[in-house]
C-alpha positions in Angstrom: 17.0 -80.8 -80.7 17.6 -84.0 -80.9 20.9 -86.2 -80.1 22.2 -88.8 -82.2 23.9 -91.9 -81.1 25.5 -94.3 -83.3 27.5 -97.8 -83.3 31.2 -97.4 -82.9 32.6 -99.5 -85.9 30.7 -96.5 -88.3 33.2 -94.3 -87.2 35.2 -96.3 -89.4 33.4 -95.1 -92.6 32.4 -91.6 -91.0 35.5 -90.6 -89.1 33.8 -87.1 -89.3 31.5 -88.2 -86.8 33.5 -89.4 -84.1 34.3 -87.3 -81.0 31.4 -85.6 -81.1 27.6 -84.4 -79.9 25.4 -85.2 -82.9 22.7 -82.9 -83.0 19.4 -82.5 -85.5 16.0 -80.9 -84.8 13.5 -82.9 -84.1 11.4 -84.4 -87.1 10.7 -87.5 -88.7 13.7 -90.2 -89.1 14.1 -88.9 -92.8 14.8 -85.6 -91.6 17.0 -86.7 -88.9 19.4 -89.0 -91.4 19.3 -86.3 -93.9 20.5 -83.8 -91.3 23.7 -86.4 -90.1 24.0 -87.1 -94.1 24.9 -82.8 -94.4 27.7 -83.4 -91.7 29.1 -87.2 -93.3 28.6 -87.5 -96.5 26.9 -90.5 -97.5 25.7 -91.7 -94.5 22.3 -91.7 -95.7 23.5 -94.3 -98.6 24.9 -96.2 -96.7 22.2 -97.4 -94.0 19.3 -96.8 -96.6 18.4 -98.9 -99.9 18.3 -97.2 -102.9 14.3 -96.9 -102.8 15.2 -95.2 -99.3 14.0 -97.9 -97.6 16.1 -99.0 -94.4 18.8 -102.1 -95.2 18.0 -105.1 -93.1 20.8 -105.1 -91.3 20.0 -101.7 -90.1 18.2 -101.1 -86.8 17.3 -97.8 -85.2 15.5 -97.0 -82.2 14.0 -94.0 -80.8 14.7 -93.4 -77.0 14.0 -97.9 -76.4 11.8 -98.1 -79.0 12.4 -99.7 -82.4 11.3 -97.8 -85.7 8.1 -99.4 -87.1 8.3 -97.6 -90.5 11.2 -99.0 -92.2 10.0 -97.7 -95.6 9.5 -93.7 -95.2 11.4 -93.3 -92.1 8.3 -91.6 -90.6 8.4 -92.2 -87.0 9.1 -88.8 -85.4 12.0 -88.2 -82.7 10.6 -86.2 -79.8 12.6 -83.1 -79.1 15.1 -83.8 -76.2 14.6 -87.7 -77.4 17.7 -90.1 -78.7 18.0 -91.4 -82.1 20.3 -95.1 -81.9 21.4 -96.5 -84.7 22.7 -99.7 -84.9 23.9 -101.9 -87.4 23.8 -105.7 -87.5 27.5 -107.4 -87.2 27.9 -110.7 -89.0 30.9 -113.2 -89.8 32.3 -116.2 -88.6 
């Protein structure tokens, strides 16, 4: 298995999320985000494009190492390894 670790402030859109051990087998980053997408909804949608690519202001690392393949998620997530996903903050 693999554990999933995400940016406070997306609690806010996937309160389902929060307070809890996110798990998924290990497997490509596709599989991973479709596997957090089964437990929030939309989750998928909202850090992916609608040709599946990553968004740009996206970033996710595996263990301390960024995800080259930001088209078809490929890069695989050791079992026992961490999946961080971050997303950009902007404003003024």
């Amino acid at each position: 298995m693999t554990t999933v670790e995400i940016t406070p402030h997306l609690y806010r859109y996937f309160p389902q999320l929060k307070n809890r051990t996110i798990r998924a087998p290990a497997g490509s980053v596709a599989q991973i985000l479709r596997a957090v997408d089964e437990i929030a909804p939309g989750f998928k949608d909202y850090l992916l494009d609608d040709q599946g690519r990553l968004r740009r202001h996206v970033h996710i690392s595996i263990n301390d190492t960024l995800v080259v393949d930001r088209k078809t998620l490929s890069d695989r997530v050791p079992d026992g390894g961490t999946l961080y996903i971050f997303q950009a903050l902007s404003g003024g």
